[in-house]
C-alpha positions as CSV (number, residue, x, y, z in Angstrom):
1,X,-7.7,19.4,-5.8
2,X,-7.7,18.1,-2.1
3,X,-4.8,16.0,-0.7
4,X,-7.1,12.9,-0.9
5,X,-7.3,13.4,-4.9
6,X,-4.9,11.1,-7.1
7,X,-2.3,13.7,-8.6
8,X,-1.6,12.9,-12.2
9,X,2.3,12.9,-11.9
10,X,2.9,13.1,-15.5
11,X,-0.2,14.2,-17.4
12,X,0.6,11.8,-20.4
13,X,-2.0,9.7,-22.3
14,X,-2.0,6.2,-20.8
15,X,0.3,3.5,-22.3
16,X,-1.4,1.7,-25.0
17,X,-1.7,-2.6,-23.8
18,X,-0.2,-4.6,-26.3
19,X,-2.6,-7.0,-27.2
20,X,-0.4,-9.5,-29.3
21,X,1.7,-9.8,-26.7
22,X,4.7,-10.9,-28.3
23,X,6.9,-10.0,-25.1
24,X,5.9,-10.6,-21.7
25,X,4.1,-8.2,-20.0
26,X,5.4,-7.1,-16.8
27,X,4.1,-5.8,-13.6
28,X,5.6,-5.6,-10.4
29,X,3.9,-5.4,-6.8
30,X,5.5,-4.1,-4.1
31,X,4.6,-3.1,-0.2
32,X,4.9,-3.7,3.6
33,X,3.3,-6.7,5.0
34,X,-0.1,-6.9,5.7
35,X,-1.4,-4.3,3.2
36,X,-2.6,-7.2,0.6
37,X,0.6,-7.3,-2.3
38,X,0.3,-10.8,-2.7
39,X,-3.6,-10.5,-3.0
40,X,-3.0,-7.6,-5.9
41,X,-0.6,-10.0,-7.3
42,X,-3.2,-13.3,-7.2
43,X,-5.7,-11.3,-8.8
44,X,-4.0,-10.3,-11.7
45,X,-2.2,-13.7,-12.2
46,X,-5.2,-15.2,-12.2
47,X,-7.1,-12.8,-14.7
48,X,-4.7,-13.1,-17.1
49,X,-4.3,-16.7,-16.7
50,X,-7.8,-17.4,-17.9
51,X,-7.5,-15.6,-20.9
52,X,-4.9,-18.2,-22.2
53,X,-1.4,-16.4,-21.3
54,X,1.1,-18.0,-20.0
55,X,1.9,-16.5,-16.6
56,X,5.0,-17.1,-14.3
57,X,4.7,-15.4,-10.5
58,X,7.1,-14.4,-7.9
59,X,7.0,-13.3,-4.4
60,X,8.9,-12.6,-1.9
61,X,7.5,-12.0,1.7
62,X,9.1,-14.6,4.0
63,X,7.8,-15.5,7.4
64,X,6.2,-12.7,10.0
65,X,6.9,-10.9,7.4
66,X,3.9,-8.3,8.3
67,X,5.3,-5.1,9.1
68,X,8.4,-5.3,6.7
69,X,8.9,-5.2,2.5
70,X,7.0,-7.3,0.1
71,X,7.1,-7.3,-3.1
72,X,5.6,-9.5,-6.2
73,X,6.5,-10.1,-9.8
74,X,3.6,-11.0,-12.2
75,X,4.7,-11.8,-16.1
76,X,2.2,-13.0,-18.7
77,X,2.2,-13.3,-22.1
78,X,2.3,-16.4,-24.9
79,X,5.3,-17.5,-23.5
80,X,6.9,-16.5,-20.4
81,X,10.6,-17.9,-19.5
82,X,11.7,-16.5,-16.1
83,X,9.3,-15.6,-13.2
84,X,11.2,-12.5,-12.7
85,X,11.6,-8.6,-13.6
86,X,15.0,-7.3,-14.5
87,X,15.5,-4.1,-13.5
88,X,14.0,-1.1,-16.5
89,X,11.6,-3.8,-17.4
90,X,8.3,-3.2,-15.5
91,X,5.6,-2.0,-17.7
92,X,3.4,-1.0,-14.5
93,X,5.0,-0.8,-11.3
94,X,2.5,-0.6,-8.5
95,X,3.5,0.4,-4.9
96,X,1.3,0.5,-1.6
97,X,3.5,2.5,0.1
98,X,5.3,5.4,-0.8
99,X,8.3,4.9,-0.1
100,X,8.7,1.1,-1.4
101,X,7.2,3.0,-4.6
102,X,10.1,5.2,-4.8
103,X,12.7,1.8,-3.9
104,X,11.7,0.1,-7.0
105,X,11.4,2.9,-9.6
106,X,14.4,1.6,-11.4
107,X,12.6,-1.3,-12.5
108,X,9.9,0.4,-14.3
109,X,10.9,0.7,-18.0
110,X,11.3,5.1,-18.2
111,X,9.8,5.4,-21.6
112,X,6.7,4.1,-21.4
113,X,6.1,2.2,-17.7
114,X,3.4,2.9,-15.3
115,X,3.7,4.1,-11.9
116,X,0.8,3.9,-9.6
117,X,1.6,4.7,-6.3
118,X,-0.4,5.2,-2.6
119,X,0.8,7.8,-0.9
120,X,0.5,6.2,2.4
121,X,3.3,6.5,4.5
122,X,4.8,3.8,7.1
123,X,8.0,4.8,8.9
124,X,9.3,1.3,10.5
125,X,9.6,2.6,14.0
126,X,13.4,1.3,14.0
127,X,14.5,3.4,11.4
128,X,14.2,6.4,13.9
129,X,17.0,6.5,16.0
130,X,15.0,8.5,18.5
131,X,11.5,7.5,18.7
132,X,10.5,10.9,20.9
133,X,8.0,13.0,19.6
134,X,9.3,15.6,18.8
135,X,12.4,13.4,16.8
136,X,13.0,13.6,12.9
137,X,11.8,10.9,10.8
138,X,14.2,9.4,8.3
139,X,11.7,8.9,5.7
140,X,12.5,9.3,1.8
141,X,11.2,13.2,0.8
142,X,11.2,12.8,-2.7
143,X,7.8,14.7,-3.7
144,X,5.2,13.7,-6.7
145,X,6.6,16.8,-8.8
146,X,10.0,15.2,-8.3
147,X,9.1,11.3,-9.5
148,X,7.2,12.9,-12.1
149,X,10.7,13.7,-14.0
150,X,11.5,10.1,-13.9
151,X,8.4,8.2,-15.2
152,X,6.2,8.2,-18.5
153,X,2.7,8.1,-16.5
154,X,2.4,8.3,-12.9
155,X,-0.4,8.7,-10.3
156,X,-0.3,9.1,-6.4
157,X,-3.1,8.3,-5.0
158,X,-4.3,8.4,-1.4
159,X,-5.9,4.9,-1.7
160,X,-5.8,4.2,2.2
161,X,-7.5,7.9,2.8
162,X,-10.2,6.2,0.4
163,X,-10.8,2.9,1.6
164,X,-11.2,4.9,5.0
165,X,-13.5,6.9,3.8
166,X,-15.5,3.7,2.4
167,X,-15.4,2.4,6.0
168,X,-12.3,-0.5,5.7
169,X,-8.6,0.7,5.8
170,X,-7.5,-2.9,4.0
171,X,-9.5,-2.5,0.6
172,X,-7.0,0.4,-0.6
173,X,-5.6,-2.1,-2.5
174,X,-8.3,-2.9,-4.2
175,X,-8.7,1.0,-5.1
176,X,-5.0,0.0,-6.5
177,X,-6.5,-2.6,-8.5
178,X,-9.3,-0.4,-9.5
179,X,-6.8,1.9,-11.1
180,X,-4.6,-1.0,-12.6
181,X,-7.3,-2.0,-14.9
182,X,-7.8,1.3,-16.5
183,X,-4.4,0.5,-18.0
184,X,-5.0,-3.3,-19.0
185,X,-7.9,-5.1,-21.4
186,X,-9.1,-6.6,-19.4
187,X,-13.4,-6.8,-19.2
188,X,-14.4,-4.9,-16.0
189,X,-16.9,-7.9,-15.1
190,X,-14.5,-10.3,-15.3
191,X,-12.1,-7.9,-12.7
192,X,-14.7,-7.7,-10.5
193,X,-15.6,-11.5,-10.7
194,X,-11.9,-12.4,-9.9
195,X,-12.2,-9.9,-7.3
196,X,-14.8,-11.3,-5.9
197,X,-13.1,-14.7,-5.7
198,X,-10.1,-13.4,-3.4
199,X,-12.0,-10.7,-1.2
200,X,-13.6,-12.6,2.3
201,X,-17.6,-12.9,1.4
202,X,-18.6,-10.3,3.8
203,X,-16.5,-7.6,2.4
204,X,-17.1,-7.9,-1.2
205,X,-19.5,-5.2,-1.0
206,X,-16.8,-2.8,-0.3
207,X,-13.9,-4.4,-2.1
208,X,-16.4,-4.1,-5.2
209,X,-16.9,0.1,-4.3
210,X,-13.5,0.5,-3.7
211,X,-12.4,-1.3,-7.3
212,X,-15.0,1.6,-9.1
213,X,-13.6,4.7,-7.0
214,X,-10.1,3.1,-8.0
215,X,-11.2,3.1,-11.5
216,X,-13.1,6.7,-11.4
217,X,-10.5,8.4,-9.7
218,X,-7.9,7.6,-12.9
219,X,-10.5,9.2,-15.6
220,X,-10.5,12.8,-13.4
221,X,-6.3,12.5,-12.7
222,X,-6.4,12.3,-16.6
223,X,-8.4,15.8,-16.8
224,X,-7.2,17.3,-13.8
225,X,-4.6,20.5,-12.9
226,X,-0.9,18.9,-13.0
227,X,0.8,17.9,-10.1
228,X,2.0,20.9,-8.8
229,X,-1.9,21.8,-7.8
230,X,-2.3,18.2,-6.2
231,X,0.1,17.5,-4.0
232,X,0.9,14.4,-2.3
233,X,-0.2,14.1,1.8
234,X,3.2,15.9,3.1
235,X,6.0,13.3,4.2
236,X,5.0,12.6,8.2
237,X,6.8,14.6,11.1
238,X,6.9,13.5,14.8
239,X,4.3,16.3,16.7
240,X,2.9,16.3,20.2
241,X,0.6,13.6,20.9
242,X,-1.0,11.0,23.3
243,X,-0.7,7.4,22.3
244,X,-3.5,5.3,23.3
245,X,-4.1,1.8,22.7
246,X,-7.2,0.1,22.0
247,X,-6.5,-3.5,22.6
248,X,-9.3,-6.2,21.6
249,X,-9.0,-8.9,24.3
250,X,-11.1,-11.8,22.9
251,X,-8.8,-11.6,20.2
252,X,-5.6,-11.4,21.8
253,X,-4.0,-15.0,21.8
254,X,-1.1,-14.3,24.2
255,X,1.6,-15.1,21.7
256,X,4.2,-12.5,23.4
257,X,5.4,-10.7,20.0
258,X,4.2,-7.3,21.1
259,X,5.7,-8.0,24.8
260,X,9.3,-9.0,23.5
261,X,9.6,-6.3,20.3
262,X,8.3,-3.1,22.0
263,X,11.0,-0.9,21.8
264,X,10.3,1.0,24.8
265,X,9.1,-2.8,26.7
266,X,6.0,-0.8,27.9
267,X,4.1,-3.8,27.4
268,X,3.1,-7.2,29.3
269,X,0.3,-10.1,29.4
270,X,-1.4,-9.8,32.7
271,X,-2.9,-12.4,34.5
272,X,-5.4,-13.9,32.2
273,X,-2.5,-13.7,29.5
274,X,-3.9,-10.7,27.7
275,X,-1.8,-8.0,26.5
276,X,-1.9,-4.4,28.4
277,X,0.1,-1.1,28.2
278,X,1.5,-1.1,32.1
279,X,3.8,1.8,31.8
280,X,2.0,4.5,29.0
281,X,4.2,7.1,29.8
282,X,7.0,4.5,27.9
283,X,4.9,4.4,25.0
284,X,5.9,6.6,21.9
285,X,2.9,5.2,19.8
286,X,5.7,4.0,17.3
287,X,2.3,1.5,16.0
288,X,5.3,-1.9,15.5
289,X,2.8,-3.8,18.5
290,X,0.1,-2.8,16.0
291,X,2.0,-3.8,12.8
292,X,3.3,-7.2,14.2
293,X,0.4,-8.7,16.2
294,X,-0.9,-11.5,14.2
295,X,-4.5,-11.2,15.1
296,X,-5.2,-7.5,14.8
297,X,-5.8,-7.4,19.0
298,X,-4.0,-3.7,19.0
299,X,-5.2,-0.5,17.4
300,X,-2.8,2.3,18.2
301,X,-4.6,5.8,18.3
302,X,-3.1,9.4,19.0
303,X,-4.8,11.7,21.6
304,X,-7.3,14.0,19.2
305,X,-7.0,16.3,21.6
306,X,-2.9,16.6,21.8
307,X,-2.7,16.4,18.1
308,X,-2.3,19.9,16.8
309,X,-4.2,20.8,13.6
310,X,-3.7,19.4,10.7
311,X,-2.4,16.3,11.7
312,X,-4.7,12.9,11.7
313,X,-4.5,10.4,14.6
C-alpha cells in the first residue's frame, strides 16, 4: 500500500456506538489553525444535536490563532453536564496534524477509543533553532507502528495528500469527517446534508467527494496488510531547495503581519503597499508568512528543480 493509503494502526474491529447513550459520548478535535477543527467540531455538534441529544461544545483557538494549536471538545448524549473531556475519556479522538494527534493521545480512553489521525506534518518554523536547510527538525518521530501499541483502533491517513489530489488542500478535513462517520449512527444523507450546510456553496462539490473517499478509504484500512506494510509519509527533514513565493496582489490587504513576523525580515510592502520578497537569498521558505497571512495572498513553493527526489515542494 502507497504512503497516500490510510494505514490501519491497529487492525481491530471498529468500536461498537452506543446507541442508548447512557453516558456522554465524547469526541475531541484537535489541529493548527486554519485547517477547519472548529468546522469538524460544528458539524458533528450539530448532527447530533438534531437527533435530540443534549450536546455541550468547547473550543479553544483564541485570536490569530491560525498557524498555532486548536483544539475542540464535542459531548452529546441525554444529558451532558460539563463541556469538557477529562483526560482517558475521549471515545474518538481526531487530529489534523500529526503531531497534535500524538499531544492528545492521553485523552483517548485506551480500551476502546478511536484515533484517526492525518499524517500531515507542520513544523512551526520557531521550533527550529536553525531554520537552514540543511538544519534538523524538532518534530515528534513517533511512527504509526509505535501509536499503534497505545490505542484500541487507529488510522493514519494522508487526508491532505487526498484533498490534493481532489483539487482543494482545505477539504482534508472533510475526508476526516468522512472517516468519523464510519464509526457513528449516524444516516450518511443526513452527514452530507449537515455538510453541506458548513461547506462555502461553491465547494460543496468537492467537500461532498472528499466526505465518500473519507468514508471508502476506512472499509479497505479494515481489509488491508497491517501497519508495518503502510507506513506513514516519513517525519520531514530540511533538504536543498529554492523557496519561491507566489504572492496574490489583489488580495494582499497590506496589514504588515508577514513584514513584522518573518524570521529572517526578508519581507516588505512596496510602494502600492503590497507585500514582496526584497532579499530571497534571506528566505528559508520556513511557510509562517504563508501560515499567518489572513487573506491567503502568499503561497510558499520549493524550487522542483532543487528538490532532490522524493521530496514534494
Amino acid at each position: 500500500m502507497n504512503e497516500s493509503s490510510i494505514a490501519d494502526l491497529s487492525g481491530s474491529e471498529p468500536v461498537a456506538f452506543n446507541a442508548a447513550l447512557a453516558e456522554p459520548f465524547n469526541v475531541l478535535i484537535v489541529g493548527v489553525g486554519g485547517q477547519g477543527v472548529i468546522m469538524v467540531s460544528k458539524v458533528l455538534a450539530t448532527l447530533a444535536q438534531a437527533h435530540g441529544f443534549e450536546v455541550k461544545q468547547s473550543e479553544v483557538h483564541g485570536m490569530a490563532k491560525r498557524g498555532g494549536t486548536v483544539f475542540s471538545h464535542v459531548r452529546y448524549g441525554a444529558r451532558v453536564w460539563s463541556p469538557t473531556i477529562a483526560k482517558g475519556e475521549a471515545d474518538v479522538l481526531i487530529a489534523l496534524e500529526w503531531a497534535e494527534g500524538l499531544r492528545w493521545l492521553p485523552y483517548l480512553k485506551r480500551e476502546t477509543g478511536v484515533f484517526i489521525c492525518d499524517t500531515k506534518r507542520i513544523v512551526p518554523p520557531f521550533a527550529c533553532l536553525n531554520r537552514r536547510p540543511g538544519a534538523t527538525l524538532r518534530y515528534s518521530g513517533e511512527t504509526a507502528e509505535q501509536v499503534a501499541a497505545y490505542v484500541a483502533e487507529g488510522y493514519a491517513i494522508d487526508a491532505t495528500r487526498m484533498a490534493e489530489e481532489l483539487g482543494n488542500e482545505r477539504a482534508a478535513n472533510v475526508v476526516l469527517l468522512g472517516a468519523l462517520s464510519t464509526a457513528l449512527e449516524f444516516p450518511l444523507p443526513e452527514w452530507e446534508r449537515v455538510i453541506t450546510q458548513f461547506v462555502p456553496k461553491k465547494s460543496v462539490a468537492v467537500n461532498m467527494a472528499a466526505f465518500g473517499l473519507g468514508r471508502s478509504w476506512i472499509a479497505e484500512a479494515r481489509t488491508a496488510a497491517p501497519a508495518a506494510e503502510a507506513p506513514v509519509r516519513p517525519a520531514p527533514v530540511h533538504t536543498p531547495y529554492a523557496p519561491r513565493l507566489e504572492i496574490t496582489a489583489e488580495w494582499c490587504k497590506s496589514c504588515d503581519i508577514c513584514v513584522k513576523l518573518c524570521p529572517e525580515r526578508c519581507l516588505r510592502l512596496n510602494a502600492e503597499r503590497v507585500v514582496e520578497l526584497f532579499a530571497p537569498e534571506k528566505c528559508t521558505g520556513c511557510r509562517l508568512c504563508e501560515w499567518l497571512c489572513p487573506d491567503f495572498a502568499i503561497r510558499v513553493h520549493l524550487d522542483a528543480e532543487a528538490v532532490p527526489e522524493g521530496i514534494t515542494p
